[in-house]
C-alpha positions in Angstrom: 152.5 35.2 25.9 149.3 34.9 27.8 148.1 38.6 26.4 148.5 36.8 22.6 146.6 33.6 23.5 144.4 35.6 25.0 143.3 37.5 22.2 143.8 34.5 20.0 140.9 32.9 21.9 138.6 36.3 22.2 138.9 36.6 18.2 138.1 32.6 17.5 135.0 33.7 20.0 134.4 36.5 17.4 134.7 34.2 14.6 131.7 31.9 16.2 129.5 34.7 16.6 130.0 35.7 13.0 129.4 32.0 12.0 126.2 32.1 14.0 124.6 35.5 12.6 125.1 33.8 9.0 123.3 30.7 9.5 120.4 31.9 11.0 119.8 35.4 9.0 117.3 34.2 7.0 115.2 32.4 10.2 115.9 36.1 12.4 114.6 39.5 11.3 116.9 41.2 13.9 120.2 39.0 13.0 119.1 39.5 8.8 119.2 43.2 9.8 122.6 43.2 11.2 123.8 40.7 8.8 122.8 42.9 6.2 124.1 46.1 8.5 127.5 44.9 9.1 127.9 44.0 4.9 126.8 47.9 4.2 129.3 49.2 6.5 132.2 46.7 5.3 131.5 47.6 1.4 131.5 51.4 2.2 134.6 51.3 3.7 135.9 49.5 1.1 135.6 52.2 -1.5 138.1 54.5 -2.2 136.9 57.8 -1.5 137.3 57.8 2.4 136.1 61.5 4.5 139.1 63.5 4.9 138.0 65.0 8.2 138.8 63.7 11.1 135.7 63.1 12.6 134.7 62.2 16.0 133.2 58.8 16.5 130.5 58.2 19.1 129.7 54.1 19.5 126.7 52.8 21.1 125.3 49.4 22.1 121.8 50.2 21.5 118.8 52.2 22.1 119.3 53.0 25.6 123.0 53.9 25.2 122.2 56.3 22.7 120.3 58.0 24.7 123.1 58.4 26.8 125.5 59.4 24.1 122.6 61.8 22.6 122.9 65.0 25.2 126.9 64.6 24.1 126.2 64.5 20.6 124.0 67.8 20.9 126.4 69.7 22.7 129.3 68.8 20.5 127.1 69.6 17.4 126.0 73.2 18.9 129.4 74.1 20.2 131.5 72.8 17.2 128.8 73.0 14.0 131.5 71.8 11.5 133.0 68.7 13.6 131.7 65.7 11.6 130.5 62.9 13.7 129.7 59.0 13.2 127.5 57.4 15.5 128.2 53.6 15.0 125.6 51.1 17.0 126.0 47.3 17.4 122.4 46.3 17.5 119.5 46.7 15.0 117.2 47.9 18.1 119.4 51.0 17.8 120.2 51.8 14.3 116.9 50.8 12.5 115.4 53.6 15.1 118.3 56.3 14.6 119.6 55.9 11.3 118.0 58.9 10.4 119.2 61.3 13.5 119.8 64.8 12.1 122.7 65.4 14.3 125.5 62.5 13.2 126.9 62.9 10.0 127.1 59.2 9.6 125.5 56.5 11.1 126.6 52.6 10.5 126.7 49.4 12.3 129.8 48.2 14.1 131.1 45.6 11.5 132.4 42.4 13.9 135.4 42.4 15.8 137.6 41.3 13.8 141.5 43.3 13.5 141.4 43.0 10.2 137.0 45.2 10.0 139.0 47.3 12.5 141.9 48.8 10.3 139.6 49.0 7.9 137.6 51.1 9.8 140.4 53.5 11.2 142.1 54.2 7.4 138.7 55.1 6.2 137.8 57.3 9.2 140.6 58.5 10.8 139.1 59.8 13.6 139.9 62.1 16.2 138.6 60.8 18.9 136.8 57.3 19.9 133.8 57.8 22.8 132.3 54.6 24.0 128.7 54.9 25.9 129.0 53.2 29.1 130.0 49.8 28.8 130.7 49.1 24.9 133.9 47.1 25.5 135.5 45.4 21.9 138.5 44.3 22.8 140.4 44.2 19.0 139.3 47.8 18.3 140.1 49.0 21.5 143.9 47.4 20.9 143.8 48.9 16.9 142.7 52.4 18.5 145.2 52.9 21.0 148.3 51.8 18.7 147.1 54.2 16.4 147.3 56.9 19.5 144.0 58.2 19.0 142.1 58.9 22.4 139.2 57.0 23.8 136.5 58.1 26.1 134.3 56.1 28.1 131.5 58.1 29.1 128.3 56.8 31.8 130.6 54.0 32.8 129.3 52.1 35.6 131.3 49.2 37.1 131.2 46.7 39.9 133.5 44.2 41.5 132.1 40.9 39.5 132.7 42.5 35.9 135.0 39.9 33.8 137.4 42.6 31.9 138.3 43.2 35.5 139.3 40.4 36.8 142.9 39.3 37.3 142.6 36.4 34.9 141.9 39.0 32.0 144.4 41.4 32.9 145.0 42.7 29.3 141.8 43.4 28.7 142.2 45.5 32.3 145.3 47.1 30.7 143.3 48.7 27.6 140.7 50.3 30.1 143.6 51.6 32.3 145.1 53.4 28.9 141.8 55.5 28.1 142.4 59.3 28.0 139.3 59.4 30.4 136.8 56.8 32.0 133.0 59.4 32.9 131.3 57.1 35.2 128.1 57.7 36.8 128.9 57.4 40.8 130.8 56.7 43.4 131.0 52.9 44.0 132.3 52.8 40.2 134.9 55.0 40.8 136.0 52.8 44.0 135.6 50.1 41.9 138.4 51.6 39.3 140.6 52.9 41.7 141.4 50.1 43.9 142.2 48.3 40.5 145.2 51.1 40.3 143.2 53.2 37.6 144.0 56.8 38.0 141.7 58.4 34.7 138.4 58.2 36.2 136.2 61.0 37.0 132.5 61.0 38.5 130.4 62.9 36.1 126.7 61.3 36.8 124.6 60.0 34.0 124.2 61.9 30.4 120.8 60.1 30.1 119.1 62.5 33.1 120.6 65.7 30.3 118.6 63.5 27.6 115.3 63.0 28.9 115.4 67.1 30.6 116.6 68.0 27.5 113.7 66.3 25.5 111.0 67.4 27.9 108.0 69.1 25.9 109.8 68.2 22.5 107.8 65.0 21.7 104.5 65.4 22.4 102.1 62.8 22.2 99.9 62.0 19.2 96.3 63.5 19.5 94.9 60.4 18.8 96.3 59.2 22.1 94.5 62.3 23.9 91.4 61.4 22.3 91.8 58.0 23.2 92.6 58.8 26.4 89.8 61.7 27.2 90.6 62.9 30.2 90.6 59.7 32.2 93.0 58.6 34.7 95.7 56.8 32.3 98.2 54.1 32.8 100.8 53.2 30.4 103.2 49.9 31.1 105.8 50.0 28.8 108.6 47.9 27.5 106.7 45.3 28.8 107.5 41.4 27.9 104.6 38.6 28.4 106.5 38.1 31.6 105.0 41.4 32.8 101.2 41.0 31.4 100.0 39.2 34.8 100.8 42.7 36.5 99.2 44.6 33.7 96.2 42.2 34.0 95.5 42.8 37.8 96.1 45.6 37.9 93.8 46.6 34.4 91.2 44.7 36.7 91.2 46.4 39.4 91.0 49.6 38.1 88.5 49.1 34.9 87.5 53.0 34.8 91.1 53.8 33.9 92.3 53.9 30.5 95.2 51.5 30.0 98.1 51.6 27.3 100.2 48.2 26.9 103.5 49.2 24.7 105.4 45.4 24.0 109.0 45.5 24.1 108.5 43.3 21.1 106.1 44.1 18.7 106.3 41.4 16.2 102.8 39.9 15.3 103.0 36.8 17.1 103.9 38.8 20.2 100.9 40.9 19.7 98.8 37.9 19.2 100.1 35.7 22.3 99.2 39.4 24.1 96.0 39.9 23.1 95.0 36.4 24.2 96.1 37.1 27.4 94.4 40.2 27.6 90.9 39.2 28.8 89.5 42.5 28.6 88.4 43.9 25.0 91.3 45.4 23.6 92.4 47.1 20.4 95.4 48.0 18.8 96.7 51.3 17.5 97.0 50.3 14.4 93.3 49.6 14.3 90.5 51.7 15.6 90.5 52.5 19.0 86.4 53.2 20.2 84.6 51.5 22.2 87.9 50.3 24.1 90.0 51.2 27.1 92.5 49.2 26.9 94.9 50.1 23.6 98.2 48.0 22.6 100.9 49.6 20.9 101.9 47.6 17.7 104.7 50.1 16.5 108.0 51.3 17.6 109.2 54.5 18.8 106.4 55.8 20.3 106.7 55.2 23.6 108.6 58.0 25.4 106.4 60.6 24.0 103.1 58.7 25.5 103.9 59.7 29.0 103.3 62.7 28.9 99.4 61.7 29.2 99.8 58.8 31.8 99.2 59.0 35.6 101.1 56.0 36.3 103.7 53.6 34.5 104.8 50.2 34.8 108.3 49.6 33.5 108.5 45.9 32.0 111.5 43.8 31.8 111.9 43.7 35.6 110.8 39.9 35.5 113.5 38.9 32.6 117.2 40.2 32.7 116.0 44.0 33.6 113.9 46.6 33.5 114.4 49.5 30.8 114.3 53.1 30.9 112.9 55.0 34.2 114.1 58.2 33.6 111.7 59.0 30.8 108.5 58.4 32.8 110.0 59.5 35.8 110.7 63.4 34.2 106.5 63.8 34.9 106.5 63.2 38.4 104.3 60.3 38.7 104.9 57.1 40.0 106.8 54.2 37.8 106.8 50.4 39.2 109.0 47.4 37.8 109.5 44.5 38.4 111.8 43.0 41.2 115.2 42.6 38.8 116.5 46.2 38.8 119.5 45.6 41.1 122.1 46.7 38.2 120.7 50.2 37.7 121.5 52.8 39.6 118.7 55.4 39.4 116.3 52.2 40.1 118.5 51.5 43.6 119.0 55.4 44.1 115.7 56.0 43.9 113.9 53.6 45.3 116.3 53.8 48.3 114.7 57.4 48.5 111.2 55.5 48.4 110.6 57.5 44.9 110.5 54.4 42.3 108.2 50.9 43.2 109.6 47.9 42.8 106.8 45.2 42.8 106.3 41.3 42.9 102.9 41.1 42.7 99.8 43.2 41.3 98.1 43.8 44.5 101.6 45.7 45.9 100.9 48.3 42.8 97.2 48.7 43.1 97.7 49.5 46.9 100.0 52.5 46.2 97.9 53.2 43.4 95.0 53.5 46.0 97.7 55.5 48.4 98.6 57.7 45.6 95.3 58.9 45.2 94.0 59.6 48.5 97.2 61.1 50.3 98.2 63.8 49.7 101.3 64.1 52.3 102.5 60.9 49.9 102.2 62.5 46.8 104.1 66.1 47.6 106.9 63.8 49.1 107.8 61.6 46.1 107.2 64.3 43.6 109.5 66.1 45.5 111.7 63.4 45.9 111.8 62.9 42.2 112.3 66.4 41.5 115.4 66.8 43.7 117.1 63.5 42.4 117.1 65.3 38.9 118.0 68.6 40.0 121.4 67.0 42.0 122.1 64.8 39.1 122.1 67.0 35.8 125.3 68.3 34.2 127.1 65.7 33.4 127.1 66.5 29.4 128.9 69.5 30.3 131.3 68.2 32.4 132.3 66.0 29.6 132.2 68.5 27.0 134.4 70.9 28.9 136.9 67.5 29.1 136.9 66.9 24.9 137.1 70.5 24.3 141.0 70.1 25.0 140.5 67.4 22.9 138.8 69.0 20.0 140.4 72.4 19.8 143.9 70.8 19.5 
């Protein structure tokens, strides 16, 4: 009785969101897009000439969990060329960025979680195989997947004690998880976390996102506009960053004005840009512009981001003042040091590491500028974080293959 209410109430909750991304998708670029998204998907599944092979179906949130699914998708695609895949996403931050990767045969949005979008979706695709990318729980498709006995995968889990679908209140929702053919997390604590709820399909494979960013060393060089902008000069790049972050950017651009100084906004609408540039006091210019006469240079584009550290001598990682900093890893793969802010407590390489004193967590400018200062004039402090750094990624690679070798079992049937 309780498992019906309960998914009576999670559907209505479904049913509000859905009423909420059609009022406001003409006053929201990012809900129009997945308005619009979510309709493209619905009307192609709709027609009557669905794929007749089987394929394997890869979901991620967003960006960053793609990146996570990505080293997977690689690997399958190399090992088994003629497996189809569809690489679904939820948000428009992911599939307005990816929706032309070469290696998914098909890329849509995630229509709403409704039972009725999901059957839909499962008697157009038939898939083999569902993989969900870390934590990209929908409960209704979860249910529709498993009656149709098609496996699931959950792969760079990471769980703790205070997540909701585990508590005992939501026990059905706990039920689904306990029934996947495999949960991948990244570590130990989530694997204590599972098993002391009774799970007994959980393995420790690490994170696929340290395969991703090795495997895309080299591959995405920056622009040469950025090495002529840059010119040699000691560079520093703060990245993702939300106006949240700009006082650190702004002390620390102060402090070291011989520097050159990249800004990439995690949002890059053009009010964003503007409110930024008027609290930029320095002369700035944006990318989109010419860049002389300046040393300071905003980004005012997407997707550029990961390739520009390749030139920088230091990062800042922005978010770390909001809900929580975004991607490390990419910066990290150069050996040079990466600060964030102080909210970074629910991701592991940012505890890992900076347990090992390899990553900076910082509250105020003057903390960054003085390690800054240390990074340049000791050298005993440089050799032991880079070497830090590089044994962290060295311990930690491998987990593609250790899922692969898994769905191979999985495939070849």
């Amino acid at each position: 009785m309780w498992q019906r209410l309960l998914f009576i109430i999670y559907t209505f909750g479904i049913h509000l969101g859905n009423f909420f991304i059609y009022s406001n998708k003409f006053l929201n670029n990012k809900i129009n897009q997945l308005y619009k998204g979510r309709r493209d998907t619905l009307n192609r599944i709709r027609s009557n000439n669905p794929p007749k092979n089987n394929p394997i179906w890869i979901h991620c949130a967003s960006l960053g969990e793609f990146e996570q699914g990505r080293p997977l998708i690689e690997a399958i695609k190399s090992t088994y060329p003629d497996e189809k895949i569809i690489l679904s996403f939820f948000s428009p931050s992911g599939y307005e960025i990816r929706k032309n990767y070469p290696y998914a045969d098909e890329i849509i949005y995630l229509p709403s979680d409704l039972p009725e979008n999901n059957r839909r979706l499962l008697e157009y695709y038939n898939p083999k195989i569902l993989i969900l990318v870390k934590y990209e729980f929908w409960w209704n498709l979860i249910r529709e997947v498993q009656q149709k006995h098609i496996p699931i995968i959950s792969i760079s889990g990471v769980f703790r004690d205070n997540d909701y679908f585990l508590k005992q209140f939501v026990k059905p929702f706990r039920n689904l998880l306990i029934h996947f053919e495999m949960i991948f997390v990244q570590d130990e604590a989530s694997e204590k976390v599972l098993s002391e709820r009774n799970f007994h399909n959980v393995e420790i494979a690490g994170d696929t996102r340290i395969d991703s960013v090795l495997n895309n060393l080299n591959k995405n060089p920056a622009p040469k506009r950025i090495h002529a902008f840059v010119q040699g000069k000691k560079t520093i790049i703060y990245g993702s960053v939300w106006l949240s972050d700009i006082h650190m950017a702004i002390g620390v651009m102060q402090a070291f004005p011989d520097y050159k100084h990249i800004i990439v906004p995690h949002d890059v609408r053009p009010e964003n840009i503007d409110n930024l540039r008027r609290w930029i006091t320095d002369d700035s210019r944006l990318y989109s512009e010419s860049d002389d006469n300046t040393d300071v240079l905003i980004i005012d584009n997407i997707g550029m981001l990961s390739s520009l550290y390749a030139v920088a001598d230091y990062v800042y990682i922005g978010g770390g003042f909001r809900r929580g900093i975004h991607n490390i890893l990419e910066p990290l793969i150069y050996r040079i040091p990466v600060f964030f802010g102080p909210k970074y407590n629910k991701f592991n390489e940012a505890v890992t590491l900076n347990e090992q004193e390899s990553v900076f967590p910082v509250r105020k400018c003057d903390e960054m500028i003085a390690i800054i200062n240390q990074w340049e004039g000791d050298t005993v402090f440089r050799d032991t974080v880079k070497a830090s750094i590089e044994m962290y990624f060295e311990q930690n690679r491998g987990a593609t293959h250790k899922i692969l070798d898994y769905l191979k079992q999985i495939i070849e049937i």
